[in-house]
C-alpha positions as CSV (number, residue, x, y, z in Angstrom):
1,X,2.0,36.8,-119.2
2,X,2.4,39.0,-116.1
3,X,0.0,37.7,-113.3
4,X,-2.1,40.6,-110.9
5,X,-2.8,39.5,-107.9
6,X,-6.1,40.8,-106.4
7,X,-6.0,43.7,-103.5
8,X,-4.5,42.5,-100.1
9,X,-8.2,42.3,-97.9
10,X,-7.9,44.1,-94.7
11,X,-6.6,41.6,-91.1
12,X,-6.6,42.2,-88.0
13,X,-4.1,40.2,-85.6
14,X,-4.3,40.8,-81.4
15,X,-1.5,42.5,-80.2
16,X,0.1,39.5,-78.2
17,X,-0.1,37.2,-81.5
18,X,1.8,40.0,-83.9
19,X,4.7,40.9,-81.0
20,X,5.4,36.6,-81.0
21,X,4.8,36.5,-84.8
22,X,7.4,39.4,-85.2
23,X,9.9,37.7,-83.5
24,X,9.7,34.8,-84.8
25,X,9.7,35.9,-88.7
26,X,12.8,37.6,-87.5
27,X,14.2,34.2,-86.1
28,X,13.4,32.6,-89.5
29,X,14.8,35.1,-91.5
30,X,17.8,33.3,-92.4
31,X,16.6,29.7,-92.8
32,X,13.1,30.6,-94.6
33,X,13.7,34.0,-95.6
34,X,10.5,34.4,-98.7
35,X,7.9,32.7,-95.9
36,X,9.4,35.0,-92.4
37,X,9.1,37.8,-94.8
38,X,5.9,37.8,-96.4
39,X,4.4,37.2,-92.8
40,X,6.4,40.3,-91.6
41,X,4.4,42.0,-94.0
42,X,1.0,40.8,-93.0
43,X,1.8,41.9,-89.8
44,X,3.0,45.5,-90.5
45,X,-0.3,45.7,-92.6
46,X,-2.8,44.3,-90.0
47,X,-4.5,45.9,-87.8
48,X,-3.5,45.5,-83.9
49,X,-6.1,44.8,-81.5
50,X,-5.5,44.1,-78.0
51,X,-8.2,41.4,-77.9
52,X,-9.7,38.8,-80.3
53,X,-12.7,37.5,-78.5
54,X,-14.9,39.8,-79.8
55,X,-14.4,38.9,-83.1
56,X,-15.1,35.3,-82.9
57,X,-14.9,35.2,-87.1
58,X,-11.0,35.7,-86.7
59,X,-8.2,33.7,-87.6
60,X,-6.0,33.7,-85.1
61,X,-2.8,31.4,-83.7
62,X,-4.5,27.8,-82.4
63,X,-7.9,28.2,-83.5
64,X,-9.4,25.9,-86.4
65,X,-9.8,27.3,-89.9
66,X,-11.7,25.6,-92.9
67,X,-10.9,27.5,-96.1
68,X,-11.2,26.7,-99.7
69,X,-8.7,26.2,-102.1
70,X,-9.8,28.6,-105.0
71,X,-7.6,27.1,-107.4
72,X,-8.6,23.6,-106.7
73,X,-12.1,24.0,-104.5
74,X,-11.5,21.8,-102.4
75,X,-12.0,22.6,-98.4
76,X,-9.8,21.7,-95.4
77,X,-9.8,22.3,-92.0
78,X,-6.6,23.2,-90.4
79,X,-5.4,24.6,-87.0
80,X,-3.2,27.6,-87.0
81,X,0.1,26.9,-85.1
82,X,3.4,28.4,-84.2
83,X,6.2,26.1,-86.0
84,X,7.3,23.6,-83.4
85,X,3.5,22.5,-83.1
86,X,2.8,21.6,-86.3
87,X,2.0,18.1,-88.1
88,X,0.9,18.3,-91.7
89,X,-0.9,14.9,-90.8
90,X,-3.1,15.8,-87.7
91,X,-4.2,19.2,-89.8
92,X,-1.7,21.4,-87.7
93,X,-0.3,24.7,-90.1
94,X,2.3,25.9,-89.4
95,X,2.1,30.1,-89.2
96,X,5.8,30.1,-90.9
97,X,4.3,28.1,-94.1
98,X,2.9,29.7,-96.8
99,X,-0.8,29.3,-96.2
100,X,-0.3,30.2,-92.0
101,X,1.0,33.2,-92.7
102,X,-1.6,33.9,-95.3
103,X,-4.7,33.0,-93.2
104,X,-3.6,34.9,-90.1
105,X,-5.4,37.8,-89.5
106,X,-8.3,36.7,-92.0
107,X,-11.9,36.4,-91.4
108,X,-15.0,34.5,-92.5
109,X,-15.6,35.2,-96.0
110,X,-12.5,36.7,-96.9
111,X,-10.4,35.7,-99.4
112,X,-6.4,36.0,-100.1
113,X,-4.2,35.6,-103.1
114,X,-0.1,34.9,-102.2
115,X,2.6,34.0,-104.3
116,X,4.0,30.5,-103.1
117,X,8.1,29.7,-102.7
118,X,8.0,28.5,-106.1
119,X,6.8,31.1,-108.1
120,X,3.1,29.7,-108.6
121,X,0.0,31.8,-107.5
122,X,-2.9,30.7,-104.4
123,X,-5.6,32.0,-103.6
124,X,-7.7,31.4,-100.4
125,X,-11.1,32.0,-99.0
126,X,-12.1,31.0,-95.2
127,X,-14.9,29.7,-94.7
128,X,-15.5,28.8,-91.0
129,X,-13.5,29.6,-87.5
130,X,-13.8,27.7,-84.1
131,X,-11.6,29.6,-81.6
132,X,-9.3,27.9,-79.7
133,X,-10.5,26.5,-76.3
């Protein structure tokens, strides 16, 4: 059976987050080519702001993000990071994984579904943001 995965919800991403995210997907093209691409494509559909602290809901690089795994309901906070920062075991994401590049760009109560490396379907909803500090 052919999975359909839901509509892509709308993101917005600040203007100095989506140039760094751009080149780095484009520096991990050739070493993790399905992740670097699927975030170039969050980018390209997101909208560009130049500023995020008005929207204090947004998930954006370094903040903290609890969402819910809708597969398995369970919660976890996380903070978004750019690859060199992150540690699986002090909660840090990496924005070149999977679910980074899915939450950036997302707000409070939205949700996401993404195809993972291996074929199997996610989908995410967030649930709280603290900005970073």
């Amino acid at each position: 059976m052919t999975h359909v995965a839901a509509a892509l919800p709308p993101i917005v991403i600040p203007a100095p987050d989506a140039e760094r995210l751009v080149l780095l997907a484009h520096a991990a093209a050739h070493q993790n080519p399905a992740t670097a691409d699927y975030l170039l494509r969050e980018i390209e559909r997101a909208s560009v702001v130049d500023r995020a602290e008005s929207l204090p809901d947004l998930v954006t690089m370094g903040c903290e993000v609890e969402f819910r795994d809708d597969i398995t309901g369970q919660d976890r906070w996380v903070t978004l990071v750019y690859p060199q920062d992150a540690d699986v075991t002090t909660g840090k994401v990496s924005v070149l994984s999977p679910i980074g590049a899915a939450l950036i760009g997302l707000s409070v109560g939205q949700s996401i579904e993404f195809q993972t490396p291996s074929g199997g379907w996610r989908s995410l909803t967030v649930l709280r943001v603290r900005p970073k500090v």
